[in-house]
C-alpha positions in Angstrom: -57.3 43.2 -11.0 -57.4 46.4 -7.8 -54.7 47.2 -6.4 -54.0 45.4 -3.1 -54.4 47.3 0.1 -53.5 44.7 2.2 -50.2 43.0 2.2 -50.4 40.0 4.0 -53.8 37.1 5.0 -55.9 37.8 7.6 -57.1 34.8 10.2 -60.7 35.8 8.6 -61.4 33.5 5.9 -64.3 35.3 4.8 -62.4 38.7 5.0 -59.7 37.1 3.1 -62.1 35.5 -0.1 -63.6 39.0 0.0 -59.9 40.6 -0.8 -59.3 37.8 -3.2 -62.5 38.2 -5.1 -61.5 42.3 -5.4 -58.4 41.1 -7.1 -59.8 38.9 -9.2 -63.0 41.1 -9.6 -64.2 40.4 -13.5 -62.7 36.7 -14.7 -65.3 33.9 -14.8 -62.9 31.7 -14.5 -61.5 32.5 -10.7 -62.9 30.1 -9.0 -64.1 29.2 -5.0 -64.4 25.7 -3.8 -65.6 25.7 -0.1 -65.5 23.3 2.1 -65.3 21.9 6.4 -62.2 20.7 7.1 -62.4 18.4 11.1 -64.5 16.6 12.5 -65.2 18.3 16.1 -65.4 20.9 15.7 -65.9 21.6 11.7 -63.4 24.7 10.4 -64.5 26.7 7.1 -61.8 26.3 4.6 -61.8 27.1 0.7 -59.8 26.1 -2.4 -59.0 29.1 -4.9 -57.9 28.4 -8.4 -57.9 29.7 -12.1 -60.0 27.4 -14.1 -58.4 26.8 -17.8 -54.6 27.0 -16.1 -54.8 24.2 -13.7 -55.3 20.5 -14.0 -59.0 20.1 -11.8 -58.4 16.5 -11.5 -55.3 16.9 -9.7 -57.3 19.2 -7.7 -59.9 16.7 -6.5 -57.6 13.9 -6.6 -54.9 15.6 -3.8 -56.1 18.1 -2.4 -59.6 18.2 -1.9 -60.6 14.7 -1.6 -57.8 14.5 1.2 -58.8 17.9 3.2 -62.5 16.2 3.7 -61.2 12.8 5.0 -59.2 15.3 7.4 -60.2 14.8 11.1 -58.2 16.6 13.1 -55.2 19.3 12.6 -52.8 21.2 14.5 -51.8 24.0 11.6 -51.1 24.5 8.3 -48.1 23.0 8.3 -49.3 19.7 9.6 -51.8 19.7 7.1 -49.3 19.2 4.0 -47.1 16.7 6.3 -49.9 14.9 6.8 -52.2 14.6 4.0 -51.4 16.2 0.7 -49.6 14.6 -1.8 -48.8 17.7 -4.1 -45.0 17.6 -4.6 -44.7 21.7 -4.8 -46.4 23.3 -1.8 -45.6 26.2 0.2 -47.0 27.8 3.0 -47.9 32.0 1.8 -48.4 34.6 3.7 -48.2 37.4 1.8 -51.0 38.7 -0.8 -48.8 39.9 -3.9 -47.2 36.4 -3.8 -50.3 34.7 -3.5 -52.2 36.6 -6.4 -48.7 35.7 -8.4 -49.4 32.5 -7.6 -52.6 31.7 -8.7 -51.8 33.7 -12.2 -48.9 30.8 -12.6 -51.4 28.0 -12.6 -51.1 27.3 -8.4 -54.0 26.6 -6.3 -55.0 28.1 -2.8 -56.0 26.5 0.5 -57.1 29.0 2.9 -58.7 27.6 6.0 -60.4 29.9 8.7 -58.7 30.7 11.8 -55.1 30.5 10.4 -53.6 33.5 8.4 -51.3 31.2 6.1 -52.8 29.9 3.0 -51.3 26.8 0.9 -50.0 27.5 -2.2 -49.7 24.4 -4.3 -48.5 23.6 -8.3 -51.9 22.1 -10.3 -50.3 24.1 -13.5 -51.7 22.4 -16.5 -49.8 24.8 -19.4 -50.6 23.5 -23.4 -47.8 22.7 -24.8 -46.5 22.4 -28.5 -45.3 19.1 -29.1 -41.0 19.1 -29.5 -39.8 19.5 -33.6 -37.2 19.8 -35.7 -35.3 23.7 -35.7 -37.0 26.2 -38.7 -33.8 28.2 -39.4 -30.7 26.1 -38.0 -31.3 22.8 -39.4 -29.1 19.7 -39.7 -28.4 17.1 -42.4 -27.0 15.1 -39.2 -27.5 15.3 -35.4 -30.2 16.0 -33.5 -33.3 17.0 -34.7 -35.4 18.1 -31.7 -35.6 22.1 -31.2 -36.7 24.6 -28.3 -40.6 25.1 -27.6 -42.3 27.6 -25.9 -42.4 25.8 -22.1 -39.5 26.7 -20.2 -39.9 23.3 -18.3 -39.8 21.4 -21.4 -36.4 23.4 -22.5 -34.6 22.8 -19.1 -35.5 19.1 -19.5 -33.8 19.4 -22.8 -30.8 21.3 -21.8 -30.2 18.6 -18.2 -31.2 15.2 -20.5 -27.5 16.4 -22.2 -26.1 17.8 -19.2 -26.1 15.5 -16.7 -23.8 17.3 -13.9 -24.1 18.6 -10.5 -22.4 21.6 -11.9 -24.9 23.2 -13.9 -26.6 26.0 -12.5 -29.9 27.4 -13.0 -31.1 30.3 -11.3 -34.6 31.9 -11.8 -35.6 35.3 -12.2 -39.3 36.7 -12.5 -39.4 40.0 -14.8 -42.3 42.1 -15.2 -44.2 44.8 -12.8 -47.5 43.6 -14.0 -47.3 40.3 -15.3 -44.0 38.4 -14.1 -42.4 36.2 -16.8 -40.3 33.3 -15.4 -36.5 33.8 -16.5 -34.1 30.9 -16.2 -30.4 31.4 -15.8 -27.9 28.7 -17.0 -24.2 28.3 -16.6 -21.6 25.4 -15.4 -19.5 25.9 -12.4 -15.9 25.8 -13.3 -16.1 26.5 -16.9 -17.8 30.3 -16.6 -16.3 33.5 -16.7 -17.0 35.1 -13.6 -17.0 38.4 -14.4 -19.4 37.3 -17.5 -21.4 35.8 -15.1 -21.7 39.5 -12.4 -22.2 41.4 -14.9 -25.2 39.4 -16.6 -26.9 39.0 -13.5 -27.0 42.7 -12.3 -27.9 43.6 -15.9 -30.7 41.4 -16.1 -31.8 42.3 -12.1 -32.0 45.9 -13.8 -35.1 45.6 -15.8 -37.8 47.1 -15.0 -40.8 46.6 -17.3 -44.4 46.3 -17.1 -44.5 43.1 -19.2 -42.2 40.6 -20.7 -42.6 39.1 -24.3 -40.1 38.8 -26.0 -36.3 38.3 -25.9 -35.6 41.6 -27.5 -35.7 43.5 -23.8 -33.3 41.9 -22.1 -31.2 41.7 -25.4 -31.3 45.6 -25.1 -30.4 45.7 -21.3 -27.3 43.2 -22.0 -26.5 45.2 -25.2 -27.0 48.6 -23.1 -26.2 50.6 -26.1 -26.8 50.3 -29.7 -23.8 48.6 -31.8 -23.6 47.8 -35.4 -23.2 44.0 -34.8 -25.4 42.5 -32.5 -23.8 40.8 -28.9 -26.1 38.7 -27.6 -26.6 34.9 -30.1 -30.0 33.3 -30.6 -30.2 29.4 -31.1 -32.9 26.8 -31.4 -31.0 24.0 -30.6 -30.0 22.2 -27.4 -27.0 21.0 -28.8 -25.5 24.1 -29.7 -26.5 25.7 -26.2 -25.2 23.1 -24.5 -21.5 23.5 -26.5 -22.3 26.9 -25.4 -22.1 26.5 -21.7 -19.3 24.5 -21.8 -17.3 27.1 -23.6 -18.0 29.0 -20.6 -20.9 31.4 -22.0 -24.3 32.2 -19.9 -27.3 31.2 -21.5 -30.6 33.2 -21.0 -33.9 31.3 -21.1 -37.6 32.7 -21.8 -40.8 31.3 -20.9 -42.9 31.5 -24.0 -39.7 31.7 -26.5 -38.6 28.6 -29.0 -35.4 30.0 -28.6 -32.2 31.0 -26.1 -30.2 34.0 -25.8 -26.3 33.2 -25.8 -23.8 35.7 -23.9 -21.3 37.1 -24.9 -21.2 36.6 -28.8 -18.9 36.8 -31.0 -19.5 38.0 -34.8 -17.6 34.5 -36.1 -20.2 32.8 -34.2 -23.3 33.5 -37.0 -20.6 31.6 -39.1 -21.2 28.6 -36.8 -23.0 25.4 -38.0 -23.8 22.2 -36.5 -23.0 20.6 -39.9 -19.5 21.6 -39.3 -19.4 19.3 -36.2 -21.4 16.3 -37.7 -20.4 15.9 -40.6 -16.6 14.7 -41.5 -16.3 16.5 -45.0 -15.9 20.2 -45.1 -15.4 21.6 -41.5 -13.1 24.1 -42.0 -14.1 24.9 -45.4 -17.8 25.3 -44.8 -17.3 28.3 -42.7 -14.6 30.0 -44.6 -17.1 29.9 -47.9 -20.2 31.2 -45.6 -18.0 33.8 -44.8 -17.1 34.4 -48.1 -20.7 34.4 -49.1 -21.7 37.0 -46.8 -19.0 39.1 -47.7 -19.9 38.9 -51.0 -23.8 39.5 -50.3 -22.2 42.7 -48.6 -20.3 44.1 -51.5 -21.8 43.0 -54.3 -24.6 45.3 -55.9 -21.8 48.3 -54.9 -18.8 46.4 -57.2 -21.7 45.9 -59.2 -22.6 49.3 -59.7 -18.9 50.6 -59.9 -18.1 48.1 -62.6 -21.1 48.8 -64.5 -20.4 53.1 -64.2 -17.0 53.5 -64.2 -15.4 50.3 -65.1 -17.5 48.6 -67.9 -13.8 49.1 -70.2 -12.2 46.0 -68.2 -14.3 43.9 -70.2 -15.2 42.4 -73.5 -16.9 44.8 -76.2 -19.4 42.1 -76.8 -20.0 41.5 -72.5 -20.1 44.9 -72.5 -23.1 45.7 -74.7 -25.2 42.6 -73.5 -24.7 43.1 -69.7 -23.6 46.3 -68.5 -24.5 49.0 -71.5 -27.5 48.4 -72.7 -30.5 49.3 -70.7 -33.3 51.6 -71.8 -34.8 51.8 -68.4 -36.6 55.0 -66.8 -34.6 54.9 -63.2 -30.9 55.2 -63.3 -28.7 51.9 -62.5 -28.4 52.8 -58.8 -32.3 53.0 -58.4 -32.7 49.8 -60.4 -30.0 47.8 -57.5 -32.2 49.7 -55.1 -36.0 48.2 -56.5 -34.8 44.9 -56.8 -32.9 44.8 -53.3 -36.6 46.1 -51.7 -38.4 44.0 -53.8 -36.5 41.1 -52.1 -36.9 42.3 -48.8 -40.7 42.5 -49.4 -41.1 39.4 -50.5 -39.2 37.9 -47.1 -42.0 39.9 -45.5 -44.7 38.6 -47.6 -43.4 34.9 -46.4 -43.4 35.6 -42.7 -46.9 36.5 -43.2 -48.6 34.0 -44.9 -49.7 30.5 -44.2 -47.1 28.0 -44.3 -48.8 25.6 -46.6 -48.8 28.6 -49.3 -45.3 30.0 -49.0 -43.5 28.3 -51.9 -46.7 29.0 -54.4 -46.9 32.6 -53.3 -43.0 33.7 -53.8 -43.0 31.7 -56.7 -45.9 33.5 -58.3 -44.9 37.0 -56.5 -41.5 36.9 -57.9 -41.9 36.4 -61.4 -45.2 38.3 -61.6 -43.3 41.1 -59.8 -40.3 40.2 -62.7 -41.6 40.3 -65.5 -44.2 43.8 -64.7 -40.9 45.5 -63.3 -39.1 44.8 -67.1 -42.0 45.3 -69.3 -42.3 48.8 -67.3 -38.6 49.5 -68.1 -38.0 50.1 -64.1 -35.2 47.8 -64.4 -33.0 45.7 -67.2 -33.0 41.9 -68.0 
């Protein structure tokens, strides 16, 4: 795409398609659909869309099958009173919004004479079909999860909030390519200073492009912190206790997932198990805490123990488990091989085809094993 030099339509169709075209100068699949609009006397008109993003059927069905049974009009506006049946259309003016537009999956109806064009919503986005949440799953509850459409996750989020009082306000981020942004909170139950201080934080990006949360995770973060402040999830259920505990949620276009503000560190110690299920609520969550803790601490009171401390136990423990090892790295290196070791095989799994992810850590882990004892880089 040029640069645009001018800012608003002209009353020229032809000078218009020719500024059009310029933008658009290169894709095959920008297409021109002209046309005579009237009866007496017949007016030049032309339909603009992006072929592969818009629904073409819709397209002759409501919009160009109507403008040729057209007789007789007075202006644009009379034309989409009168006959199309598109639910979103606006009358445009300007060029920028127009190009944006078309890029989102709208079509264009430009007739000559007039320097308004008709911007109307043929989208026709693929979508992945709704499924069950990879990371925070459920023995009970729900079982549906975020996709990538942010329609399809705002349907989720209103099917379970059915209120007058939920807001949603959209934002478009991005200098070159403009990502759609949707802003959720409920009246009444939101902190409004949470609330200020989101919105001017997100109104302060300024990037080319948009894709992925981890931008405007930065911008509400503003500077780096040990523990992160902004919470992820991939349910609607959780999101939705979210907003009525007063939080703002953050939505995506194009990410499975939402971004929850403020957080809170207990909240990563948060299940949905611990809210469906009757038997161990409280107790869950204190032993996940405990677990992490311990996850924490471990190879450390490991290390201690085994350098320092090995005298608190048994002769015969101490021998088998924490003296004998013949190995070429010293016991600190050896906690340090087998904690990167771990993190390589998470890599490894990210990477791989799904269908071969337990056959490949299961032969990468104890192929990995048993080389790193027979080498002597760490003990058994």
């Amino acid at each position: 795409m040029t640069r645009i030099d001018r800012s608003t339509l002209s009353i020229s169709i032809h000078r218009n398609l020719k500024v059009l075209s310029e933008q658009f100068n290169g894709p095959s699949n920008f297409k021109i659909r002209s046309l005579n609009v009237g009866v007496n006397p017949k007016i030049e008109a032309a339909i603009f869309y992006i072929d592969g993003i818009t629904n073409t059927q819709n397209i002759q069905e409501n919009i160009l099958n109507p403008l040729l049974k057209m007789t007789k009009m007075e202006n644009v506006e009379s034309v989409i009173k009168d006959h199309l049946s598109n639910i979103d259309v606006t009358v445009e003016d300007s060029i920028v919004e127009i190009v944006t537009g078309l890029t989102k999956g709208k079509c264009l109806v430009l007739i000559d004479g007039y320097n308004q064009g008709i911007l109307a919503d043929v989208s026709n986005w693929q979508t992945r079909s709704l499924s069950e949440p990879d990371t925070q799953r459920t023995i009970k509850g729900s079982m549906v999860g975020f996709n990538e459409q942010l329609k399809v996750n705002l349907n989720l989020l209103q099917n379970l909030i059915q209120t007058q009082k939920l807001k949603i306000e959209s934002y478009h981020i991005g200098i070159e390519s403009k990502t759609d942004v949707a802003l959720l909170y409920i009246d009444g139950y939101v902190d409004e200073k949470v609330l200020k201080e989101v919105k001017r934080k997100i109104k302060s990006i300024e990037v080319t492009y948009l894709l992925e949360a981890r931008v405007i995770e930065d911008a509400l973060e503003e500077r780096k912190t040990l523990f992160p402040l902004v919470f992820t999830s991939e349910r609607p259920d959780v999101t939705v206790s979210a907003l009525y505990e007063g939080r703002v949620v953050i939505i995506v276009n194009g990410l499975p997932f939402v971004l929850i503000v403020p957080c809170l560190f207990i909240h990563y110690f948060q299940q949905p198990d611990e809210y469906n299920s009757k038997a161990g609520r409280f107790g869950s969550r204190i032993f996940r805490l405990f677990s992490w803790i311990l996850a924490l601490i471990l190879p450390a009171i490991f290390i201690a123990i085994t350098r320092y401390h090995s005298s608190w136990f048994p002769s015969s423990l101490d021998k088998k488990l924490l003296s004998s090892s013949d190995t070429l790295m010293p016991f600190v290196m050896e906690v340090l091989f087998i904690l990167f070791i771990f993190q390589s095989l998470l890599e490894a799994t990210l990477r791989i085809p799904k269908n071969t992810t337990l056959l490949v850590t299961l032969i990468g882990t104890i192929t990995i094993g048993e080389t790193a004892v027979f080498a002597k880089i760490i003990c058994y």
